[in-house]
N, CA, C and O atoms as a Tripos MOL2 file, in Angstrom:
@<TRIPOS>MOLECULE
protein
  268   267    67     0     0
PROTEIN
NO_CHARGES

@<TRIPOS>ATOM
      1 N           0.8240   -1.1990    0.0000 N.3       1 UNK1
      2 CA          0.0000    0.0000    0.0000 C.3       1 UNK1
      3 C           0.8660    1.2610    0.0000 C.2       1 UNK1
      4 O           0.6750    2.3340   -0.5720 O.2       1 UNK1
      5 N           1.5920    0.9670    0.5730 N.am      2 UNK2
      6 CA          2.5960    2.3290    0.7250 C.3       2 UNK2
      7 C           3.3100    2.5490   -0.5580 C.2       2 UNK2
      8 O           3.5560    3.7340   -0.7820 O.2       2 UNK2
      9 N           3.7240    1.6490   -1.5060 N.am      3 UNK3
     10 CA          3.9920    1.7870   -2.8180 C.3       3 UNK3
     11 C           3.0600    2.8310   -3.4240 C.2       3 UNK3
     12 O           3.3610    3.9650   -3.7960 O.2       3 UNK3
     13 N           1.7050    2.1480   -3.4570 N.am      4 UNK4
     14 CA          0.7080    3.1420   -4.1710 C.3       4 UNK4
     15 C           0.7260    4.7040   -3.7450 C.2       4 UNK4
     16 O           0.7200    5.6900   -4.4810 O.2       4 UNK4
     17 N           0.7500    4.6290   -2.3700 N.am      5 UNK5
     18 CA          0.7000    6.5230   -1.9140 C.3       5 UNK5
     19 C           1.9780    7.0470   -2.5730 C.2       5 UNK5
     20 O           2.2080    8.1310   -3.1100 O.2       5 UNK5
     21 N           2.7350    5.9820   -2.3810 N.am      6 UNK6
     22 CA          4.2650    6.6550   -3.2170 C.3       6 UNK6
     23 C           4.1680    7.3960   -4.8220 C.2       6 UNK6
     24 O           4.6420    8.3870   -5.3770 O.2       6 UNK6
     25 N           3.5240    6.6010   -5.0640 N.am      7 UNK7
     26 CA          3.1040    6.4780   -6.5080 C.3       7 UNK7
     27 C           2.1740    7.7610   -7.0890 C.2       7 UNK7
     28 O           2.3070    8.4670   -8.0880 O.2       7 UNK7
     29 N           1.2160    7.7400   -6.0540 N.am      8 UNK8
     30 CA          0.0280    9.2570   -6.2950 C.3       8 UNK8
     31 C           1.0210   10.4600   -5.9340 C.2       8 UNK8
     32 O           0.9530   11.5260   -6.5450 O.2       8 UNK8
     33 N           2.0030   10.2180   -4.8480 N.am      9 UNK9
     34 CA          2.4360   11.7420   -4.0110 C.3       9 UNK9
     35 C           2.9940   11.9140   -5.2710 C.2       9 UNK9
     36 O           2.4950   12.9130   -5.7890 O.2       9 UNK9
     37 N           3.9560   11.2810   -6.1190 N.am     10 UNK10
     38 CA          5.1910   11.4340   -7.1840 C.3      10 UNK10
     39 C           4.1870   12.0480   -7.8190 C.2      10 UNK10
     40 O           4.3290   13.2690   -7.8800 O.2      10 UNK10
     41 N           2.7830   11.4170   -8.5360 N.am     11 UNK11
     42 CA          2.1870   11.8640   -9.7950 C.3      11 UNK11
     43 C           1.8080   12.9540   -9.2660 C.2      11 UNK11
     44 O           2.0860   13.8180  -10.0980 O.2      11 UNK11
     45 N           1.1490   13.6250   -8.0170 N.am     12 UNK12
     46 CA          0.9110   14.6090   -7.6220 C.3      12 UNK12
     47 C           2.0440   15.4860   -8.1840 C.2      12 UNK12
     48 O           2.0320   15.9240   -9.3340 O.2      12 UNK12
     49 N           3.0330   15.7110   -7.2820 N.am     13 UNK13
     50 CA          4.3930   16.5140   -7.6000 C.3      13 UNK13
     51 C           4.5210   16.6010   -9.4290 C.2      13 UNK13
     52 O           4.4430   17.6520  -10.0650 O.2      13 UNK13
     53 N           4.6730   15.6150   -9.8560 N.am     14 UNK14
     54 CA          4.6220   16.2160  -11.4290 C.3      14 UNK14
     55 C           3.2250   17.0550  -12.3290 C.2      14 UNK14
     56 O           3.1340   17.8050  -13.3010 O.2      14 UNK14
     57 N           2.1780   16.3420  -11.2420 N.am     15 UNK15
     58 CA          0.8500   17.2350  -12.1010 C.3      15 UNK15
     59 C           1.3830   18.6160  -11.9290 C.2      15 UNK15
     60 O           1.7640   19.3450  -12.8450 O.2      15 UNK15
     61 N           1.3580   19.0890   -9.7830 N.am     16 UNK16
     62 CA          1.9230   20.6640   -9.6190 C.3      16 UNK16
     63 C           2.6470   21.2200  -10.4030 C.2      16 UNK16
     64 O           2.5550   22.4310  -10.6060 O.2      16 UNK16
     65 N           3.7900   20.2110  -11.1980 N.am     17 UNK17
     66 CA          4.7170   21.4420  -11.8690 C.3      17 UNK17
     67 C           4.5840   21.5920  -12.8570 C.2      17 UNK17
     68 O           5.3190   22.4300  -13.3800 O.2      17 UNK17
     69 N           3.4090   20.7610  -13.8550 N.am     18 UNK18
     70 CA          3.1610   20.9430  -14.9720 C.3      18 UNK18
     71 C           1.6250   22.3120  -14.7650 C.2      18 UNK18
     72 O           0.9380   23.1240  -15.3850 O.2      18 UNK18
     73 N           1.7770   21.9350  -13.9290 N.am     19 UNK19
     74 CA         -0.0790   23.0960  -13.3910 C.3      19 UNK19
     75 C           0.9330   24.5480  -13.4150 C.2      19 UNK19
     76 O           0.5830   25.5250  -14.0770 O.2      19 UNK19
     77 N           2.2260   24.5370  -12.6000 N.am     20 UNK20
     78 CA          2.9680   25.7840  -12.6910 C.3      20 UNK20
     79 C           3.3880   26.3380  -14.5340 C.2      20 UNK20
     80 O           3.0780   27.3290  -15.1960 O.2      20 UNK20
     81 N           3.9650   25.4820  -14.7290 N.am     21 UNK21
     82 CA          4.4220   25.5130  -16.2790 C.3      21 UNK21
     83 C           3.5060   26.3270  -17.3690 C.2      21 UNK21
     84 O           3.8170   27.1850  -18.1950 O.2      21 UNK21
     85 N           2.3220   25.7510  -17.0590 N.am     22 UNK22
     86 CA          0.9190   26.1270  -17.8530 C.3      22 UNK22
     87 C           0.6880   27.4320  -17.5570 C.2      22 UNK22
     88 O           0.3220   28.2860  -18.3650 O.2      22 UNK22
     89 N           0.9660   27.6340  -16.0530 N.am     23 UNK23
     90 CA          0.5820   29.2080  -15.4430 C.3      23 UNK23
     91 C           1.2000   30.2390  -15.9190 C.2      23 UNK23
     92 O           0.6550   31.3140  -16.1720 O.2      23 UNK23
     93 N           2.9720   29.8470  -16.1500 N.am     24 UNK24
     94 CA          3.9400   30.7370  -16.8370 C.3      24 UNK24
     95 C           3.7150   30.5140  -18.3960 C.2      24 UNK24
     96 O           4.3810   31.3860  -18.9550 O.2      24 UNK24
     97 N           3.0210   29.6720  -19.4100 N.am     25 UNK25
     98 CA          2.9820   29.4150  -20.5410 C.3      25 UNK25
     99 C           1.8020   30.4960  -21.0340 C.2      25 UNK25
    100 O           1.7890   31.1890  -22.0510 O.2      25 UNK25
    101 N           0.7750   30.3940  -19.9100 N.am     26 UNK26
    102 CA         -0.6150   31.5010  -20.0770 C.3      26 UNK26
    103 C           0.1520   32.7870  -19.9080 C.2      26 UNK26
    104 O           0.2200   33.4910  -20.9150 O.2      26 UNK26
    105 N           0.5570   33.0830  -19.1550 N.am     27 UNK27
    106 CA          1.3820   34.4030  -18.8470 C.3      27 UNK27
    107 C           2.0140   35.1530  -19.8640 C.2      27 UNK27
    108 O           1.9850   36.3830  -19.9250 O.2      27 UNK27
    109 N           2.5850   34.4050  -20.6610 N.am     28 UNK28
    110 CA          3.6910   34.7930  -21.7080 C.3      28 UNK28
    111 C           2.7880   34.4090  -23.2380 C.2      28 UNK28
    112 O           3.3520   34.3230  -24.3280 O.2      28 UNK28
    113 N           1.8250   34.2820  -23.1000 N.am     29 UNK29
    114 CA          0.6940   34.1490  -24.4950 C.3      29 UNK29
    115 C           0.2400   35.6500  -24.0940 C.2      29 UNK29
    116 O           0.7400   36.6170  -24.6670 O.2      29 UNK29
    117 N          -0.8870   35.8150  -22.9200 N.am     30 UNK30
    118 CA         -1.4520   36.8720  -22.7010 C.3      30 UNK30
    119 C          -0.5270   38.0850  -22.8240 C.2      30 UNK30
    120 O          -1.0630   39.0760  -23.3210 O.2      30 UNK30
    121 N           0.5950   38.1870  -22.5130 N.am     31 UNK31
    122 CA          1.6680   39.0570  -23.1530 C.3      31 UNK31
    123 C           1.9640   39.4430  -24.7380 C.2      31 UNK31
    124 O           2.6400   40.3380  -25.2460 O.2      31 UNK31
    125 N           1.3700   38.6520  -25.1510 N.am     32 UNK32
    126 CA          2.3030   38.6540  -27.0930 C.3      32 UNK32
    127 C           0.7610   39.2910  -27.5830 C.2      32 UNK32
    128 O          -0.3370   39.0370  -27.0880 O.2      32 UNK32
    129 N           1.0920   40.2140  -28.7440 N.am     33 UNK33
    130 CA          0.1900   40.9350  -29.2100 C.3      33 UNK33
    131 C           0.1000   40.5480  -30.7330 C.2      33 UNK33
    132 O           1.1990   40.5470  -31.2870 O.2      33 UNK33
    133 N          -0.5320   40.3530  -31.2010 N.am     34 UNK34
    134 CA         -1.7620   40.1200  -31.5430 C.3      34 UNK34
    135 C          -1.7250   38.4010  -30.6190 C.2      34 UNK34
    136 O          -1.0650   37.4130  -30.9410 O.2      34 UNK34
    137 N          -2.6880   38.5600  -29.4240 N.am     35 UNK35
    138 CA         -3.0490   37.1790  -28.4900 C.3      35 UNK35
    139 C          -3.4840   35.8220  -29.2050 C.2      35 UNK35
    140 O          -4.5280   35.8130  -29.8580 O.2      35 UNK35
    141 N          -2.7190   34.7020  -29.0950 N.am     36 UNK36
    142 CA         -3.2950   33.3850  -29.5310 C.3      36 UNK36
    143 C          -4.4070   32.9320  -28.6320 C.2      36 UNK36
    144 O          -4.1520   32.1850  -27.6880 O.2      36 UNK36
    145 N          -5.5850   33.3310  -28.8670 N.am     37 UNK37
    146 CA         -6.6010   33.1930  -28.5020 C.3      37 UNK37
    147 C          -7.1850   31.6250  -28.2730 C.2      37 UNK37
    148 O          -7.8450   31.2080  -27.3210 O.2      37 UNK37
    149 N          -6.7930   31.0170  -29.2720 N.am     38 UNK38
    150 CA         -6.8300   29.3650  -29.6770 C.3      38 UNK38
    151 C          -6.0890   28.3850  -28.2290 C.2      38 UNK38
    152 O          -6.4300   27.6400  -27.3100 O.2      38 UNK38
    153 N          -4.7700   29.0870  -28.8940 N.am     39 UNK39
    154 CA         -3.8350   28.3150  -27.7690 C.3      39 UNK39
    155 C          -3.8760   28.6660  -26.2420 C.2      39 UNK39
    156 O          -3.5120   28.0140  -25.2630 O.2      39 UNK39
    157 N          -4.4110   29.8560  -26.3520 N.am     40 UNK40
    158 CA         -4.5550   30.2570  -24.5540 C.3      40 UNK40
    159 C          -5.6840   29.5100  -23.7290 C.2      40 UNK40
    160 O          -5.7350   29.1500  -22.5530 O.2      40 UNK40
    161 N          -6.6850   29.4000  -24.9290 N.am     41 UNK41
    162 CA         -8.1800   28.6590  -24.2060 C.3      41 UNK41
    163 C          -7.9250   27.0740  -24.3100 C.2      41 UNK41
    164 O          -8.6910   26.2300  -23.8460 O.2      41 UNK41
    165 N          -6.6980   26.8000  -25.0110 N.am     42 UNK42
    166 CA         -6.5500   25.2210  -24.9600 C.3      42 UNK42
    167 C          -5.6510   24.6800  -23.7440 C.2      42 UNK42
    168 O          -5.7660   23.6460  -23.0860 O.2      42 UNK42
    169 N          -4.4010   26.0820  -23.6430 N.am     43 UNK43
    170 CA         -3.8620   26.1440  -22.0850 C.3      43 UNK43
    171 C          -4.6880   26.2300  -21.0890 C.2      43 UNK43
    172 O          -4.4180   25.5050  -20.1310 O.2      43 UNK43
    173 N          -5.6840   26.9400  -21.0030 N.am     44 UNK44
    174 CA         -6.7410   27.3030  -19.9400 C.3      44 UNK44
    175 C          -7.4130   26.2000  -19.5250 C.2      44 UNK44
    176 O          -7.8290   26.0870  -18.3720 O.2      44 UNK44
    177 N          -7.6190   25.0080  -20.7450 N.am     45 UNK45
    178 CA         -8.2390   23.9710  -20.2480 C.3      45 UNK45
    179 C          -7.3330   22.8090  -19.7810 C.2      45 UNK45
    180 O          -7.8060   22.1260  -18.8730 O.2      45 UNK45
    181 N          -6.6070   22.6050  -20.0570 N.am     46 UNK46
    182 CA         -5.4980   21.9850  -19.7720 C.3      46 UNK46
    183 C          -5.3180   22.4100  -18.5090 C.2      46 UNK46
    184 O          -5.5180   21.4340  -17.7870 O.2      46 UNK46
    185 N          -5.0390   23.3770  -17.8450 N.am     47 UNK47
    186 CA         -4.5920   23.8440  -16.6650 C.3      47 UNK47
    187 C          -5.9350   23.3050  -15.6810 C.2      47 UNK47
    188 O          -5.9170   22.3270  -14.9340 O.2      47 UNK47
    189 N          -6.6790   23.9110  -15.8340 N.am     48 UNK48
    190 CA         -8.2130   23.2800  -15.5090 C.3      48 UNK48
    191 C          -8.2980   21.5400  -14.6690 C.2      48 UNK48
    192 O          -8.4460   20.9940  -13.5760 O.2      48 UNK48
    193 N          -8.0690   21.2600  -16.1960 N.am     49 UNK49
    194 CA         -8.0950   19.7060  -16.2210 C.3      49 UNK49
    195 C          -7.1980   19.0190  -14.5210 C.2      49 UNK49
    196 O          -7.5970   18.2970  -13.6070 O.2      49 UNK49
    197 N          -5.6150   19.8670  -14.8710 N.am     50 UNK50
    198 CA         -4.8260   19.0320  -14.2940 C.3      50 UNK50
    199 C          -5.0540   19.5370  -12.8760 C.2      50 UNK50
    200 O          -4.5260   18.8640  -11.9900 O.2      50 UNK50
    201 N          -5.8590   20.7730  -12.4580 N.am     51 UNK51
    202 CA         -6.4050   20.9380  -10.8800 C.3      51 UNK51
    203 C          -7.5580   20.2500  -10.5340 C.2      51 UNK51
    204 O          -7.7570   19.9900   -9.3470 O.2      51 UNK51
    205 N          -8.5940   19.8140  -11.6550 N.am     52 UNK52
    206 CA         -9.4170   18.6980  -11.2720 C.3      52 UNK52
    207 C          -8.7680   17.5880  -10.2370 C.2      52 UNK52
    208 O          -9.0270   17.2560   -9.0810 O.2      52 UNK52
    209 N          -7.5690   17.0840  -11.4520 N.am     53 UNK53
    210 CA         -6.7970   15.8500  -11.0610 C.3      53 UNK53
    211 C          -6.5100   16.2170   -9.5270 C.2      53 UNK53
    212 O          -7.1950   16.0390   -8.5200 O.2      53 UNK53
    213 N          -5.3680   16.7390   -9.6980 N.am     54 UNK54
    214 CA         -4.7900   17.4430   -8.2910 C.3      54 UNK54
    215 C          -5.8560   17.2550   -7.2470 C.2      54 UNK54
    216 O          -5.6900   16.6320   -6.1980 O.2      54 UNK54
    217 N          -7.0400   17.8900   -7.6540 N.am     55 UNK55
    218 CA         -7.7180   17.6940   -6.6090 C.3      55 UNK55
    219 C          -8.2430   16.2800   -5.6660 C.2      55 UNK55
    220 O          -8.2170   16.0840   -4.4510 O.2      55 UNK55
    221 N          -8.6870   15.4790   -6.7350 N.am     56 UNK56
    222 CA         -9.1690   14.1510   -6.9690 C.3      56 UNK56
    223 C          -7.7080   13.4240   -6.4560 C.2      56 UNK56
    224 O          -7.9810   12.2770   -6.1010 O.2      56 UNK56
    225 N          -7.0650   13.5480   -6.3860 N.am     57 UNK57
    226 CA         -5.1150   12.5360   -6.1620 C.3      57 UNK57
    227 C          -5.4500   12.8330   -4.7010 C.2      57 UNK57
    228 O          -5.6820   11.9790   -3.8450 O.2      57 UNK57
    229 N          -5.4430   14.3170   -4.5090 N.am     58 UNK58
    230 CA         -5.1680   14.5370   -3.0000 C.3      58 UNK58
    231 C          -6.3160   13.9970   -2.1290 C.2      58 UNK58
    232 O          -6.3730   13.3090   -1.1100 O.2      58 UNK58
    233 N          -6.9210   14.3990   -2.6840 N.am     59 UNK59
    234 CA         -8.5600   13.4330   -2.0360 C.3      59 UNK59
    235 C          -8.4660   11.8470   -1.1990 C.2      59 UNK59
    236 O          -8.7270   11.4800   -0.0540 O.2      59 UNK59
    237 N          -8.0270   11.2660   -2.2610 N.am     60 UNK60
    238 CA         -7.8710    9.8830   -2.7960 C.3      60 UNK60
    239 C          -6.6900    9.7250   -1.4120 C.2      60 UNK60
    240 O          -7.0820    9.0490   -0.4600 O.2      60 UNK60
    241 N          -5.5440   10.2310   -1.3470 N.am     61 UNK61
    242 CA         -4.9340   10.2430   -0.3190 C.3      61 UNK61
    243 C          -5.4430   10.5040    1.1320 C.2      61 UNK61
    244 O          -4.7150   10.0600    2.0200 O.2      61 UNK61
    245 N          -6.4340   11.0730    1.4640 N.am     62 UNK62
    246 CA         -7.0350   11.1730    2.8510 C.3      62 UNK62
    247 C          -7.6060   10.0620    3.1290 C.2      62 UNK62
    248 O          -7.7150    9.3300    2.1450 O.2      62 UNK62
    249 N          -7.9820    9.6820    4.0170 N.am     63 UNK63
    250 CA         -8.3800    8.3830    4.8440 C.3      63 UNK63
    251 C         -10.0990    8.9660    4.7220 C.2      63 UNK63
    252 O         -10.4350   10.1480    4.7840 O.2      63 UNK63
    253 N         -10.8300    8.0300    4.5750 N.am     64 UNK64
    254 CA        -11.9430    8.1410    5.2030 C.3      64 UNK64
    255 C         -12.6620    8.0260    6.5930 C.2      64 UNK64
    256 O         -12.5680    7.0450    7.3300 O.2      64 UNK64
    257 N         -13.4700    9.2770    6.8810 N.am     65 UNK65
    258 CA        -13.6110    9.3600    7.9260 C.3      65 UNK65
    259 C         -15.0080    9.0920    8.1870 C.2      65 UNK65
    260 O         -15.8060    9.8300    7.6080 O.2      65 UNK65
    261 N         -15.5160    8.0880    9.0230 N.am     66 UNK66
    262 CA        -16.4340    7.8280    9.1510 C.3      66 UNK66
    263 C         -17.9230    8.7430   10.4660 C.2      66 UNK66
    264 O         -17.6930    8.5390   11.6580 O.2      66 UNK66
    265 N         -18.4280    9.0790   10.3430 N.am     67 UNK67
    266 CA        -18.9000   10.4160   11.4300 C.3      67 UNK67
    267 C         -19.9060    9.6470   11.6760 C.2      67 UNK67
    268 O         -20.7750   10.0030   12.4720 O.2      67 UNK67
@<TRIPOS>BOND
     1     1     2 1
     2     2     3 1
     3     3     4 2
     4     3     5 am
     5     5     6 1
     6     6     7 1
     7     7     8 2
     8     7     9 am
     9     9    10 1
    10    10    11 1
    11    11    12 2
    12    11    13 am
    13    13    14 1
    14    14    15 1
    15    15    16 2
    16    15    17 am
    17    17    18 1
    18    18    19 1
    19    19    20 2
    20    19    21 am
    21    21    22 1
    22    22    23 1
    23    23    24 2
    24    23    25 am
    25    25    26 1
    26    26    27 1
    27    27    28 2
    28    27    29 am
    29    29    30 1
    30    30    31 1
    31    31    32 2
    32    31    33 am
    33    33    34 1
    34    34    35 1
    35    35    36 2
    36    35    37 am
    37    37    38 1
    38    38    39 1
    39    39    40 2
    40    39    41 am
    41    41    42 1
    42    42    43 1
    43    43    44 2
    44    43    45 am
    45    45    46 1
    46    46    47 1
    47    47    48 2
    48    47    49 am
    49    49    50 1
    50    50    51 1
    51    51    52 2
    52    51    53 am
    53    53    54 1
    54    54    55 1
    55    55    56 2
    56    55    57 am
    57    57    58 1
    58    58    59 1
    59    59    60 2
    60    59    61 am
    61    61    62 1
    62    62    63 1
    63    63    64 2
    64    63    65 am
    65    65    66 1
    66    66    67 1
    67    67    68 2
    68    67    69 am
    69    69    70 1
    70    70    71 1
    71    71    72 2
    72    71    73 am
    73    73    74 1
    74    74    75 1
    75    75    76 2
    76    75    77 am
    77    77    78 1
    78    78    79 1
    79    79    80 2
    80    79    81 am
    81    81    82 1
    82    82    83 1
    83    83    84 2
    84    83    85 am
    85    85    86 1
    86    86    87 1
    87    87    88 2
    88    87    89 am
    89    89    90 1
    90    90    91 1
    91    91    92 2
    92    91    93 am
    93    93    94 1
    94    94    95 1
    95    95    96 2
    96    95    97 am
    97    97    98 1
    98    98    99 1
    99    99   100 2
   100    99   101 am
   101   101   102 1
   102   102   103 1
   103   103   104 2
   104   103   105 am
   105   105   106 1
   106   106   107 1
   107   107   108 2
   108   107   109 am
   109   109   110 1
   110   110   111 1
   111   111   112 2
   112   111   113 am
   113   113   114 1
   114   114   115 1
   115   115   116 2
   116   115   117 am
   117   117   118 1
   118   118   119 1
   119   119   120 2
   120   119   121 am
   121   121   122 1
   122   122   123 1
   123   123   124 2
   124   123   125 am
   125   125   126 1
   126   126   127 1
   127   127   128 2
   128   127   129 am
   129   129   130 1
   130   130   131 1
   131   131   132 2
   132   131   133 am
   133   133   134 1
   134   134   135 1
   135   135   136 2
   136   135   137 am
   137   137   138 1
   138   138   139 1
   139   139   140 2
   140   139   141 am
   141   141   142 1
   142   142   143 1
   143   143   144 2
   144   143   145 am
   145   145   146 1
   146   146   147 1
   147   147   148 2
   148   147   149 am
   149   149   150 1
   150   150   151 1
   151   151   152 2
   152   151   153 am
   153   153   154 1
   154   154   155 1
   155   155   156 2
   156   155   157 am
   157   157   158 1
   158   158   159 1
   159   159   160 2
   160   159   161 am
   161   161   162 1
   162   162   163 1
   163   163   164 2
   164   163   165 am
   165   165   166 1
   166   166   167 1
   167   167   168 2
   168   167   169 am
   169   169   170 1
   170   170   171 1
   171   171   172 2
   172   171   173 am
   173   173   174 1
   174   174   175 1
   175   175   176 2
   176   175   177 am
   177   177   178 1
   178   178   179 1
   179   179   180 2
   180   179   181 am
   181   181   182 1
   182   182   183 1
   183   183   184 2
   184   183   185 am
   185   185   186 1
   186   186   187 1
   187   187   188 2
   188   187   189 am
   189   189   190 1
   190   190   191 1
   191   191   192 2
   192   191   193 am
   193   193   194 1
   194   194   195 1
   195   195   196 2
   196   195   197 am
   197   197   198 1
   198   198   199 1
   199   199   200 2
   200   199   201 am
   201   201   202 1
   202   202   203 1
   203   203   204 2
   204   203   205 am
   205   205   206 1
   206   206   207 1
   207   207   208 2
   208   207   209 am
   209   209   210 1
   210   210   211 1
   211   211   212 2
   212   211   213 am
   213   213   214 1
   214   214   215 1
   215   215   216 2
   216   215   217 am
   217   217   218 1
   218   218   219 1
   219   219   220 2
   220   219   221 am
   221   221   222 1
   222   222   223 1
   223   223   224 2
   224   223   225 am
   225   225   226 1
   226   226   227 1
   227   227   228 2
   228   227   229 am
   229   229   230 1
   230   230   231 1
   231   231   232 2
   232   231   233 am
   233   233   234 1
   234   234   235 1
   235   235   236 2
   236   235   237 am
   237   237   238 1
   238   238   239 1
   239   239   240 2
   240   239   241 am
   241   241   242 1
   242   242   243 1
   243   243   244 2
   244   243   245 am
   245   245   246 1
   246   246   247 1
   247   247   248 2
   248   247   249 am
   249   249   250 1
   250   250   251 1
   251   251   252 2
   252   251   253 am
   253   253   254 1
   254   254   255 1
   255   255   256 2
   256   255   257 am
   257   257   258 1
   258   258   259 1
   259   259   260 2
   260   259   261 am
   261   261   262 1
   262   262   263 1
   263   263   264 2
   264   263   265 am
   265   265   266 1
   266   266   267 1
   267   267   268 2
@<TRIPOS>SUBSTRUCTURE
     1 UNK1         2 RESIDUE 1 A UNK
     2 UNK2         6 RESIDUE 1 A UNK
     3 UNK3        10 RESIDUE 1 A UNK
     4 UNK4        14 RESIDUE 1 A UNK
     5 UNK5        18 RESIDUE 1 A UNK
     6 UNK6        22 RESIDUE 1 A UNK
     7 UNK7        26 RESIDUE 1 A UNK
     8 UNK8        30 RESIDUE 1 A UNK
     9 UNK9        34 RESIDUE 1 A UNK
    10 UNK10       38 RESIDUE 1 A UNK
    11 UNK11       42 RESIDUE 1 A UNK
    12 UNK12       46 RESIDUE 1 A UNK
    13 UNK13       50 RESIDUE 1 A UNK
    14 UNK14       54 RESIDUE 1 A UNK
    15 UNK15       58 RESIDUE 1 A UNK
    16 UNK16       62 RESIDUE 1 A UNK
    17 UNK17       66 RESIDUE 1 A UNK
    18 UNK18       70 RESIDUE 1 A UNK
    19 UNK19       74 RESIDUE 1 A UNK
    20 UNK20       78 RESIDUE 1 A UNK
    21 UNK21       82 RESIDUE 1 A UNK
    22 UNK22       86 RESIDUE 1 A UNK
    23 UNK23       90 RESIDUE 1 A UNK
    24 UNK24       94 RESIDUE 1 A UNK
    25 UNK25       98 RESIDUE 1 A UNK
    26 UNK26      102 RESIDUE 1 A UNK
    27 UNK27      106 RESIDUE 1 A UNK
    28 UNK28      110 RESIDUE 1 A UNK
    29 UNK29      114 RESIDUE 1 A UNK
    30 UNK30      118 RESIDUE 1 A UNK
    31 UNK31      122 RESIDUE 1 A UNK
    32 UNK32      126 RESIDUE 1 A UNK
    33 UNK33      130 RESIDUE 1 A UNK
    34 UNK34      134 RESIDUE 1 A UNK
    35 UNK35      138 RESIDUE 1 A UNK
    36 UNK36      142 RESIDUE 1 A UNK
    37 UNK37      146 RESIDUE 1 A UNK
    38 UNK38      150 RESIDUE 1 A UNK
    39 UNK39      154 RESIDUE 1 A UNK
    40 UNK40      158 RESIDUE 1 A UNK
    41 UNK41      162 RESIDUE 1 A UNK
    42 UNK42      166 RESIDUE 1 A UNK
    43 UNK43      170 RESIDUE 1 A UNK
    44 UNK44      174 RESIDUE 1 A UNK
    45 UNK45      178 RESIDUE 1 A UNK
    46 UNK46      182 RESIDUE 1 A UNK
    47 UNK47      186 RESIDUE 1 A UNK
    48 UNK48      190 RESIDUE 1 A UNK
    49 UNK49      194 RESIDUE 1 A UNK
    50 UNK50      198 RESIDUE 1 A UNK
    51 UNK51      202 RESIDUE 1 A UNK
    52 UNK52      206 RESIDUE 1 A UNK
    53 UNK53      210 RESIDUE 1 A UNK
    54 UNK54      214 RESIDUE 1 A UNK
    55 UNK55      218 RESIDUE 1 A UNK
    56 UNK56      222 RESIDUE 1 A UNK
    57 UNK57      226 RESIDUE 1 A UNK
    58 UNK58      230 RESIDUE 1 A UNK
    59 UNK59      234 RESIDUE 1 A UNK
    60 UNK60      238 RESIDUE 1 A UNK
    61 UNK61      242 RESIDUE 1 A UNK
    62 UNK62      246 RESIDUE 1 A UNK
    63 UNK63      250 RESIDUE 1 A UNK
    64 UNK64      254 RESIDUE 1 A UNK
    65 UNK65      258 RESIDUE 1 A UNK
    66 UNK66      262 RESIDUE 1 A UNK
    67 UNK67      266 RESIDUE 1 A UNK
């Protein structure tokens, strides 16, 4: 079992830095004039996507608590 948490924390850590990457990739589109409008809303979803995940990984890592 402890393999597997190993396994989510790692994929976690690479989703975050690809979630950062995307943040500085949007940054430097919204900068350039005439704006790639295309590619920014395809970054936008992409970025999206991978905080779904993020969210759902970290989740998945908490214990259930029974009340």
């Amino acid at each position: 079992m402890d393999l597997d948490v190993e396994a989510v924390k790692a994929r976690l850590e690479s989703l975050k830095a690809e979630h950062r990457d995307l943040d500085e990739a949007i940054a430097r589109l919204t900068d350039q004039v005439p704006a790639n409008n295309l590619g920014l809303q395809r970054l936008k979803k992409r970025k999206l996507a991978i905080k779904d995940l993020v969210a759902k990984l970290e989740n998945s890592l908490l214990p259930d608590i029974i009340a």
